[in-house]
The first five atom37 places (N, CA, C, CB, O) and aatype in JSON, in Angstrom:
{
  "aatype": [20, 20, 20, 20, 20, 20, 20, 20, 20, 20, 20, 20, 20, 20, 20, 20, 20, 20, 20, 20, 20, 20, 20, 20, 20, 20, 20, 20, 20, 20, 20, 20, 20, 20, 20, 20, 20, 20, 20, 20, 20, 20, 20, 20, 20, 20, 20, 20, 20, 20, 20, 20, 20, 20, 20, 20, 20, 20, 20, 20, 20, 20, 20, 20, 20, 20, 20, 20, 20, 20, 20, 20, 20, 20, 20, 20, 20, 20, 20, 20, 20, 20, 20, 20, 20, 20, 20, 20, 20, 20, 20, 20, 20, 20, 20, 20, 20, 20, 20, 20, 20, 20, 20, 20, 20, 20],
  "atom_mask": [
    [1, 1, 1, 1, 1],
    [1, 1, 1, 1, 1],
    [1, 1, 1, 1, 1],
    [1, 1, 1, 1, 1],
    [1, 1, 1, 1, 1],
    [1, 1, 1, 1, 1],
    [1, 1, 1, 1, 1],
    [1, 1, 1, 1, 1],
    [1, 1, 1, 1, 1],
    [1, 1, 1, 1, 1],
    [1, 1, 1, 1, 1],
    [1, 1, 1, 1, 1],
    [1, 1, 1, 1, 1],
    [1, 1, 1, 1, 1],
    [1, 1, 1, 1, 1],
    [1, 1, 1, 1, 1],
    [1, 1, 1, 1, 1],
    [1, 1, 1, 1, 1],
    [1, 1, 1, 1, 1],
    [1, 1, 1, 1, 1],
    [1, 1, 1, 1, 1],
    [1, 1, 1, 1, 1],
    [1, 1, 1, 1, 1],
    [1, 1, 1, 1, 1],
    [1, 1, 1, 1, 1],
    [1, 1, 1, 1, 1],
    [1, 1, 1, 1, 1],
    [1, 1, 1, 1, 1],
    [1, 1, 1, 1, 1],
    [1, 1, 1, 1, 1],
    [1, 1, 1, 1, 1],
    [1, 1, 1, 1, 1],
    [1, 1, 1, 1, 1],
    [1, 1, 1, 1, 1],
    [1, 1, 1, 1, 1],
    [1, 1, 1, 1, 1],
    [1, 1, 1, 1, 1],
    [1, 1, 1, 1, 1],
    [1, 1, 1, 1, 1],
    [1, 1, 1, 1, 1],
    [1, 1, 1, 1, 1],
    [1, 1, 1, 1, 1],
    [1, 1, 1, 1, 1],
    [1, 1, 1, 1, 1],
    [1, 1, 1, 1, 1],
    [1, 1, 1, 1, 1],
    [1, 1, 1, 1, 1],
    [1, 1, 1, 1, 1],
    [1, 1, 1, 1, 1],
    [1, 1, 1, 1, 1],
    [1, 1, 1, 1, 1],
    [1, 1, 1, 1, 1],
    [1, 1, 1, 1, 1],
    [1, 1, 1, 1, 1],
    [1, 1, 1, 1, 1],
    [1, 1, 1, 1, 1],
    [1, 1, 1, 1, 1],
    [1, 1, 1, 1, 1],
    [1, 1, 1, 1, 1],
    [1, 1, 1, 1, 1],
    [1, 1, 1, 1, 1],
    [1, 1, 1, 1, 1],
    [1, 1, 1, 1, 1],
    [1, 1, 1, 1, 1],
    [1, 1, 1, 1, 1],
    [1, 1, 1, 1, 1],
    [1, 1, 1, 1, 1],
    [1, 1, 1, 1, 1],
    [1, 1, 1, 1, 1],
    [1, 1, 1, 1, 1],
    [1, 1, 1, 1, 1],
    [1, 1, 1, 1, 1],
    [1, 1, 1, 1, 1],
    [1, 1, 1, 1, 1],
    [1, 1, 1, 1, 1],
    [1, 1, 1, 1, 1],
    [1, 1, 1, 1, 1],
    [1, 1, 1, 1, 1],
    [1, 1, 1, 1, 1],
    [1, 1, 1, 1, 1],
    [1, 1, 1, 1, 1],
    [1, 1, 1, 1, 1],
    [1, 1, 1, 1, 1],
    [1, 1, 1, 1, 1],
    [1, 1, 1, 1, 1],
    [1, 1, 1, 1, 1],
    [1, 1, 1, 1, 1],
    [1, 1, 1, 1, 1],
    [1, 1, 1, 1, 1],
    [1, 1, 1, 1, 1],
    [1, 1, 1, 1, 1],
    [1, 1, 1, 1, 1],
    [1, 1, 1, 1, 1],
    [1, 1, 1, 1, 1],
    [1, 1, 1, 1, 1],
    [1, 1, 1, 1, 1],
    [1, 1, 1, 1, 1],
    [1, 1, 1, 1, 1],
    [1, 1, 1, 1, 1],
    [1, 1, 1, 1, 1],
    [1, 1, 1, 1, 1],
    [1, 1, 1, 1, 1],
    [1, 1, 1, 1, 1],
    [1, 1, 1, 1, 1],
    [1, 1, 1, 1, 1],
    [1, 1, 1, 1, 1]
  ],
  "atom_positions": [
    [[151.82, 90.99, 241.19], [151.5, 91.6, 242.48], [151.96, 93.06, 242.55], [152.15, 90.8, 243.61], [151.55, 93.75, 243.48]],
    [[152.58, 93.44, 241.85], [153.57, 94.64, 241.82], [152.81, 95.84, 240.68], [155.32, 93.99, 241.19], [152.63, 97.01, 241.02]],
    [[152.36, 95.23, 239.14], [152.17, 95.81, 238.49], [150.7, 96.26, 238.23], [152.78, 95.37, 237.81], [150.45, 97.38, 237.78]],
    [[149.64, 95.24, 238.58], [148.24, 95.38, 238.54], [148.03, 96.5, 239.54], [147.45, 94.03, 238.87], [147.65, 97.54, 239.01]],
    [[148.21, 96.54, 241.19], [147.91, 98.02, 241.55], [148.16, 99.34, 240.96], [148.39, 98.19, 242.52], [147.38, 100.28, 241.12]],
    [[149.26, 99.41, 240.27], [148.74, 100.57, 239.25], [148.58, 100.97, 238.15], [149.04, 101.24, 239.28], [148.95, 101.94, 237.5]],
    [[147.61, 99.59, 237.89], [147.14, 99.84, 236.47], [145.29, 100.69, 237.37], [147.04, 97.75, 235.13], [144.93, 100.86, 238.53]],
    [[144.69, 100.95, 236.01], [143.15, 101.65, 236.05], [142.24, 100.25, 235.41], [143.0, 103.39, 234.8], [141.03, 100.09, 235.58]],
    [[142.92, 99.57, 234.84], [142.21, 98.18, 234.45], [143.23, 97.67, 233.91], [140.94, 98.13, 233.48], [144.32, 98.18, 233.68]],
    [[142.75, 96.34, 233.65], [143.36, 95.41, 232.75], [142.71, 94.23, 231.79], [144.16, 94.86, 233.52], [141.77, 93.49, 232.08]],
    [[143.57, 94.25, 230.42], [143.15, 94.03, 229.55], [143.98, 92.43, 229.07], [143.22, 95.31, 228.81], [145.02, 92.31, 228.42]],
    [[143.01, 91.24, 229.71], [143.64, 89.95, 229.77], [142.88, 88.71, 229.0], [143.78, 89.64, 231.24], [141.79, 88.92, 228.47]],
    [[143.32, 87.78, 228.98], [142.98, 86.34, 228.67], [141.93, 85.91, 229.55], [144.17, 85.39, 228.82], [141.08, 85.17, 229.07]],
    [[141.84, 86.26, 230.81], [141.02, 85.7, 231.81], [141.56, 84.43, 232.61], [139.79, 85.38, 231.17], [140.73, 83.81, 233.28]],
    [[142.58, 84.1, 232.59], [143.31, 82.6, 233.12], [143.27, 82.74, 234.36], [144.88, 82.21, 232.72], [143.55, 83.81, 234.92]],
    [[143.02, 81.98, 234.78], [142.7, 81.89, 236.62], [143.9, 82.86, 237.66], [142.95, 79.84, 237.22], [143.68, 83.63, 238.59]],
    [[145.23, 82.38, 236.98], [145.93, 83.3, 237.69], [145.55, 84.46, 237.43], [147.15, 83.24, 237.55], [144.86, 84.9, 238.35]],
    [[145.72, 85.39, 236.35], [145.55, 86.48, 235.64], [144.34, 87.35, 236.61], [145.12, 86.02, 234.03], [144.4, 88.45, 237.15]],
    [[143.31, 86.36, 236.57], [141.65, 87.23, 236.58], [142.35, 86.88, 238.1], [139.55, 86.44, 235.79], [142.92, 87.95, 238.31]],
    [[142.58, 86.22, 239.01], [142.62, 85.98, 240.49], [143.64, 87.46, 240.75], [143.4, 84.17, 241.01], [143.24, 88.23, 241.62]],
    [[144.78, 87.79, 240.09], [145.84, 88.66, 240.62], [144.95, 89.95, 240.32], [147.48, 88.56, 239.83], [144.84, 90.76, 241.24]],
    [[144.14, 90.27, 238.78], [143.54, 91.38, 238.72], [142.37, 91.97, 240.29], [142.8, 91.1, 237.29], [142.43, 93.04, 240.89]],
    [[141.21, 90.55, 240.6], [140.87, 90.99, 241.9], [141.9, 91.18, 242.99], [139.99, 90.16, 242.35], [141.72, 92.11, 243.77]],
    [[142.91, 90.43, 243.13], [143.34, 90.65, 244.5], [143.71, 92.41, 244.39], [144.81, 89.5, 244.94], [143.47, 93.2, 245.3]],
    [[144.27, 92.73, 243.18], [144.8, 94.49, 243.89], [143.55, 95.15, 243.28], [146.68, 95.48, 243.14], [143.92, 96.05, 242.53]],
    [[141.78, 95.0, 243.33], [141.07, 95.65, 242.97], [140.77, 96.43, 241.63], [141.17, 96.08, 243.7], [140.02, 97.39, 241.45]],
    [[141.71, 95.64, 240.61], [141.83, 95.77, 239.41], [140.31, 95.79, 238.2], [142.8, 94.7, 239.27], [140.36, 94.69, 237.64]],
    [[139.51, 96.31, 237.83], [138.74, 95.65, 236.85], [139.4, 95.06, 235.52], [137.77, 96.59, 236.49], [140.42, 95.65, 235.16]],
    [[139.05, 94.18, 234.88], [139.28, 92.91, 234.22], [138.05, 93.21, 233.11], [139.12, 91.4, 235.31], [136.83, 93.19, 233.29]],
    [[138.97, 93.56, 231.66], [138.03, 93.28, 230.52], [139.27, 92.24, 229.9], [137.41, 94.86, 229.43], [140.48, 92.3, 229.65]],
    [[137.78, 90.97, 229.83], [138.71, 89.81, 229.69], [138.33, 89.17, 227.9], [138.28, 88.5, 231.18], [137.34, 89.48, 227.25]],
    [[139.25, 88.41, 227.54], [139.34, 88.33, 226.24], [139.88, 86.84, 226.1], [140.22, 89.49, 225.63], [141.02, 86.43, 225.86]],
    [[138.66, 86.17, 226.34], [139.21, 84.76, 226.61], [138.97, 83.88, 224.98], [138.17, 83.94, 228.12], [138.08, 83.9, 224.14]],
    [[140.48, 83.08, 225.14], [140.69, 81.92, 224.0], [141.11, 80.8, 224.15], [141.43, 82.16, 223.12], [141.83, 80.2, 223.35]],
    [[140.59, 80.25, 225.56], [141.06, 78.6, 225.59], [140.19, 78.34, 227.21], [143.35, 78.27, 225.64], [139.94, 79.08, 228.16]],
    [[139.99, 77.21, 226.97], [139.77, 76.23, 228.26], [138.53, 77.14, 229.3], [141.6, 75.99, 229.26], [137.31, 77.29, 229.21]],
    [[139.7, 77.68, 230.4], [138.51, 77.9, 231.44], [138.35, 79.6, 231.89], [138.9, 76.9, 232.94], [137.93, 80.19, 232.89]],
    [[139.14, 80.14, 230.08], [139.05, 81.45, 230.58], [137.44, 81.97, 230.81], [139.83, 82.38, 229.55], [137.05, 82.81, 231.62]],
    [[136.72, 81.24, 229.9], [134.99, 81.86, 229.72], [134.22, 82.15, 231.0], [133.93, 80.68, 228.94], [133.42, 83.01, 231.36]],
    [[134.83, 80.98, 231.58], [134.53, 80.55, 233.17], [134.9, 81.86, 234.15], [135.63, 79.09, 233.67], [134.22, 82.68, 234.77]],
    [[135.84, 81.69, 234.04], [136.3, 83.51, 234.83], [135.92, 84.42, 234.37], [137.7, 84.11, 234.88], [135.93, 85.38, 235.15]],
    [[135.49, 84.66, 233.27], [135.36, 85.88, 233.19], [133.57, 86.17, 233.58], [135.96, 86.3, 231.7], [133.12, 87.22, 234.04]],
    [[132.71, 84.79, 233.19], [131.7, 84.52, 233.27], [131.47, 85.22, 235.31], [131.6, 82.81, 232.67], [130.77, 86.14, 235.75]],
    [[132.32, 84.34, 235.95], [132.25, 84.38, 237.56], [132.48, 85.8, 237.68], [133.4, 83.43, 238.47], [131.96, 86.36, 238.65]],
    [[133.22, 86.51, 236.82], [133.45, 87.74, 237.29], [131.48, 88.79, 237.51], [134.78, 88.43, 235.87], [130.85, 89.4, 238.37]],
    [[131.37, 88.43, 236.31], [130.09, 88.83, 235.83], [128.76, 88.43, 236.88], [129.95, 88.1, 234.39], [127.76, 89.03, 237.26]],
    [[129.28, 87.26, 237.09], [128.18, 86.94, 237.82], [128.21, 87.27, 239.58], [128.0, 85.46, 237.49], [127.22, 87.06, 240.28]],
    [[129.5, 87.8, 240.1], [129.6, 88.51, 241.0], [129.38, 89.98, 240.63], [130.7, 88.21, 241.54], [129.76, 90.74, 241.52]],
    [[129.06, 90.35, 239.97], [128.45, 92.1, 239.98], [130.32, 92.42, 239.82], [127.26, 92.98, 242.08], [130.52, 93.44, 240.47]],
    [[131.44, 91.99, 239.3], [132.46, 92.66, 239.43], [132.97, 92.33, 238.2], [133.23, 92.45, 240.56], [134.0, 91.68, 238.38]],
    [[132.66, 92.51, 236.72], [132.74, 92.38, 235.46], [131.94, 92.83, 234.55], [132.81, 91.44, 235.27], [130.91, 93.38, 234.9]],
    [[132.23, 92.7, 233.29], [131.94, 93.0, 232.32], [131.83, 91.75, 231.24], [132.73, 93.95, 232.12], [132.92, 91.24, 231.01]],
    [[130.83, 91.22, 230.6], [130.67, 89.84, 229.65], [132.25, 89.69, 228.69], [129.02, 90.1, 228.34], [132.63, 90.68, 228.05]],
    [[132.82, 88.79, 228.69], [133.95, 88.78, 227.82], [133.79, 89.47, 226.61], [134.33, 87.53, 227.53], [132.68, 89.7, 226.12]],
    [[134.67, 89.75, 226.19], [135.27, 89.83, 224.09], [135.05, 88.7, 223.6], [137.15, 90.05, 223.56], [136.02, 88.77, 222.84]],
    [[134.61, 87.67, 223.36], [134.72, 86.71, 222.21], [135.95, 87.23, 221.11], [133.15, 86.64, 221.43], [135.88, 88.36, 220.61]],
    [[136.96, 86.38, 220.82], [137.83, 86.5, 219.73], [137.32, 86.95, 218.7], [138.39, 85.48, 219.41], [137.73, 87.89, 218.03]],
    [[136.21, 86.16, 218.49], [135.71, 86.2, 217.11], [134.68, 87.92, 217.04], [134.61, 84.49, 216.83], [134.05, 88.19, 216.02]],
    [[134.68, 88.44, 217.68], [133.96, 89.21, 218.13], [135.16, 90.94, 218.45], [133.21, 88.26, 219.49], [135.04, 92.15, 218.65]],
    [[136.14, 89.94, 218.32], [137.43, 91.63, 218.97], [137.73, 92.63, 217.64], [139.68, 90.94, 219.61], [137.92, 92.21, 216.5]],
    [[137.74, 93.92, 218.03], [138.2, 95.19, 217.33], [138.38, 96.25, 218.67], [136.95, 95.76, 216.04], [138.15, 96.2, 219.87]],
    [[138.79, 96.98, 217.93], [139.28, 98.48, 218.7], [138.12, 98.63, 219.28], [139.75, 99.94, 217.75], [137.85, 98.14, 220.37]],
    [[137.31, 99.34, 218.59], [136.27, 99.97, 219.15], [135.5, 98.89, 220.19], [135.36, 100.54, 217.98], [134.54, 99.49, 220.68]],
    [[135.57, 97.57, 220.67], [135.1, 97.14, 221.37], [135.96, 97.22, 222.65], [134.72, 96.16, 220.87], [135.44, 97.77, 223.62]],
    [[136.97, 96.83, 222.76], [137.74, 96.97, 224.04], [137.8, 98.18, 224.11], [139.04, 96.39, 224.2], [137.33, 98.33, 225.23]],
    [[138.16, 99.73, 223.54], [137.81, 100.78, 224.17], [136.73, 101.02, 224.44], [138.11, 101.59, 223.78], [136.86, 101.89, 225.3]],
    [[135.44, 100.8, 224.27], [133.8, 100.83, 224.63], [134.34, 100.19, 226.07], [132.41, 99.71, 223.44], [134.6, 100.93, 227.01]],
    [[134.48, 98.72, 226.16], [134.51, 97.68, 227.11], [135.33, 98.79, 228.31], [135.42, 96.05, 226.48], [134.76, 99.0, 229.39]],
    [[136.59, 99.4, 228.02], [137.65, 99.78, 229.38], [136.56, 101.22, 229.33], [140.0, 100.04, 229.05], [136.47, 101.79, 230.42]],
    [[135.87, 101.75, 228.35], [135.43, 102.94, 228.92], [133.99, 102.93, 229.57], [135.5, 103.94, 227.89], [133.37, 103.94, 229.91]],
    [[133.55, 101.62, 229.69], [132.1, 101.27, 230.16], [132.8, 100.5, 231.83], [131.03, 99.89, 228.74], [132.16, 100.86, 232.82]],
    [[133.58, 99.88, 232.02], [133.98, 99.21, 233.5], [134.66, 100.05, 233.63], [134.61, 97.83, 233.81], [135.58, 99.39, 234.12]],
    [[135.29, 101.76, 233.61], [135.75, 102.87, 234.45], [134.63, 103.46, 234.64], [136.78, 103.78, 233.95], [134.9, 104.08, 235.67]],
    [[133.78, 103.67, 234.44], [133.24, 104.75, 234.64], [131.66, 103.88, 236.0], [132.83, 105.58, 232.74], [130.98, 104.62, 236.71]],
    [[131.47, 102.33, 235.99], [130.51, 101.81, 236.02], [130.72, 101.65, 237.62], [130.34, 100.7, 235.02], [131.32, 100.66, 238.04]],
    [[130.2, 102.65, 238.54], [130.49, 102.47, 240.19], [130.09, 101.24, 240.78], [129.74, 103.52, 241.05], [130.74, 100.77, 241.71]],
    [[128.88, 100.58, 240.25], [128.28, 99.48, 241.16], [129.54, 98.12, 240.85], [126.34, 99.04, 240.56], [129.66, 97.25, 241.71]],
    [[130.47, 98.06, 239.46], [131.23, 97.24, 239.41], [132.17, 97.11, 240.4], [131.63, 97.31, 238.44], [132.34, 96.21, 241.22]],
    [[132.92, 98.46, 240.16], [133.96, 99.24, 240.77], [133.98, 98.83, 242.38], [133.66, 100.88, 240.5], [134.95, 98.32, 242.93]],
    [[132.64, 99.15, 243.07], [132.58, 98.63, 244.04], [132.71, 97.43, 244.75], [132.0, 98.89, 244.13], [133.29, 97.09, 245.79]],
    [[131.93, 96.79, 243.81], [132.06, 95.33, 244.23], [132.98, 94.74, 243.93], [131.23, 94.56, 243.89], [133.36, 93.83, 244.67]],
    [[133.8, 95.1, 242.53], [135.26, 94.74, 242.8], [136.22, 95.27, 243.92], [135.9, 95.05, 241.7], [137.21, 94.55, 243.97]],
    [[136.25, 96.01, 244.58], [136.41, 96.72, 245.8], [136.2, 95.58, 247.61], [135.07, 98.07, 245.55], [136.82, 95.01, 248.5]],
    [[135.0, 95.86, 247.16], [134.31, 94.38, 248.54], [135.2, 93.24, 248.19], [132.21, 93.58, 248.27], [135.95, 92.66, 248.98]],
    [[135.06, 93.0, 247.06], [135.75, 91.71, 246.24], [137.13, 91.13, 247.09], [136.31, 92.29, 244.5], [137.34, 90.28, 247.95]],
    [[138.05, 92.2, 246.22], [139.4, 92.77, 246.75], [140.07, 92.41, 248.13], [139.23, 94.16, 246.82], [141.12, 91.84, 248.43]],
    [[139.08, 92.96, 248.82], [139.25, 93.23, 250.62], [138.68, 91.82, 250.76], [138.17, 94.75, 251.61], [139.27, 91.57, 251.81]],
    [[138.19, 91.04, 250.58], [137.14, 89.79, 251.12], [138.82, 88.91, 250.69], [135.05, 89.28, 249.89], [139.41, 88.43, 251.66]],
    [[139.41, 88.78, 249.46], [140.36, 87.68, 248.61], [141.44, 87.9, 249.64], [140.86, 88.05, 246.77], [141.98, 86.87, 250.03]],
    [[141.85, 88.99, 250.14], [143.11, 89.8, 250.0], [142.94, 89.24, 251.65], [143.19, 91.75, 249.37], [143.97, 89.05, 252.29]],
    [[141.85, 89.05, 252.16], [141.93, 88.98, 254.23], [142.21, 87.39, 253.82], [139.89, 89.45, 255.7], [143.35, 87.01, 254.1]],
    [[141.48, 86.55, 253.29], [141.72, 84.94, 253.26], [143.0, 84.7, 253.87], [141.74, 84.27, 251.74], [143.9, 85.54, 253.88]],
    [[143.08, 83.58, 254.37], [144.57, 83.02, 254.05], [144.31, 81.43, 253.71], [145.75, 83.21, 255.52], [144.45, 80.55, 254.56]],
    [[143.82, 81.12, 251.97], [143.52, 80.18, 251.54], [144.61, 78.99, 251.47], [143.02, 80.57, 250.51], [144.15, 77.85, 251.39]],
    [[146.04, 79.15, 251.5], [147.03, 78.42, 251.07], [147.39, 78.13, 252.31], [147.99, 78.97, 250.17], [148.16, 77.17, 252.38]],
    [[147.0, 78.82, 253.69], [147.73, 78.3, 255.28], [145.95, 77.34, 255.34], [148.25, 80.2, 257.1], [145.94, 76.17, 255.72]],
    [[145.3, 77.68, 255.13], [144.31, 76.82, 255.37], [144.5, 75.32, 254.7], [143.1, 77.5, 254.93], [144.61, 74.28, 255.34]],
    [[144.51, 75.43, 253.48], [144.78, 74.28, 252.7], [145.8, 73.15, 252.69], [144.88, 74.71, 251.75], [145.83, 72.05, 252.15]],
    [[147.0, 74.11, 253.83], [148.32, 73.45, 254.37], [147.48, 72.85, 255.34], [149.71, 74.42, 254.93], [147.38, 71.63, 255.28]],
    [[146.84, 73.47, 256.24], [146.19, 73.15, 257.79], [145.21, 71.47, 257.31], [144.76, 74.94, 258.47], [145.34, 70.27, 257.53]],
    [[144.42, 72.21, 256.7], [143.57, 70.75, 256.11], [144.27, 69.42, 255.53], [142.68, 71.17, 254.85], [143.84, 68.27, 255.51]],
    [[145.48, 69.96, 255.06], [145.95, 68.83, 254.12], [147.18, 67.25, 255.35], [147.22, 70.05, 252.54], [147.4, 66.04, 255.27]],
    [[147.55, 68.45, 256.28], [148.53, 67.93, 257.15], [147.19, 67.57, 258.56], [150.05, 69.3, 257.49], [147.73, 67.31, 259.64]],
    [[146.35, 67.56, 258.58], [145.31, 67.66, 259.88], [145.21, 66.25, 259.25], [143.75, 68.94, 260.11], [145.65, 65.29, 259.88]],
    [[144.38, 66.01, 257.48], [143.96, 64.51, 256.89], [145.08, 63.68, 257.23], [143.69, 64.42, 255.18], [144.79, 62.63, 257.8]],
    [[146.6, 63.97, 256.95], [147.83, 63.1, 256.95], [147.76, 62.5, 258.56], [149.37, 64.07, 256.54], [148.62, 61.73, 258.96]]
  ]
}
């Protein structure tokens, strides 16, 4: 919560926490997924207009993640919508809701 606002991107696994903390401070996310349900996030990122297609492992070198961080800085329509993104995650209050729902069923 502290360190992603001032980064210019970040360069992750894609793990639900990870890719969730990168949107909440409006972070772009070049993600580099190797297990389970990172593909998935990074996939959702993409498919909200607020990403870039993962790294495949099998697929990583230099010159791709610097292409990758110098193609999602410079790319406004991402930028933005990670932006909308941001402000939409950041107003929720998913965890008082989920308290509300869970004690309303009890």
């Amino acid at each position: 919560s502290w360190l992603f606002p001032k980064m210019s991107a970040v360069v992750h696994h894609g793990g639900a926490g990870t890719t969730g903390a990168a949107v909440r401070a409006g972070v772009p996310s070049i993600i580099i997924p190797f297990f389970f349900d990172q593909c998935f996030w990074a996939n959702r990122l993409v498919d909200l207009g607020a990403g870039l297609p993962p790294i495949l492992k099998k697929n990583l070198n230099q010159n791709r993640v610097t292409s990758a961080v110098r193609n999602i800085l410079e790319n406004g329509m991402i930028l933005e919508t990670l932006k909308r993104l941001s402000r939409k995650v950041n107003s929720e209050q998913g965890v008082k809701n989920a308290i509300h729902l869970v004690l309303k069923e009890m």
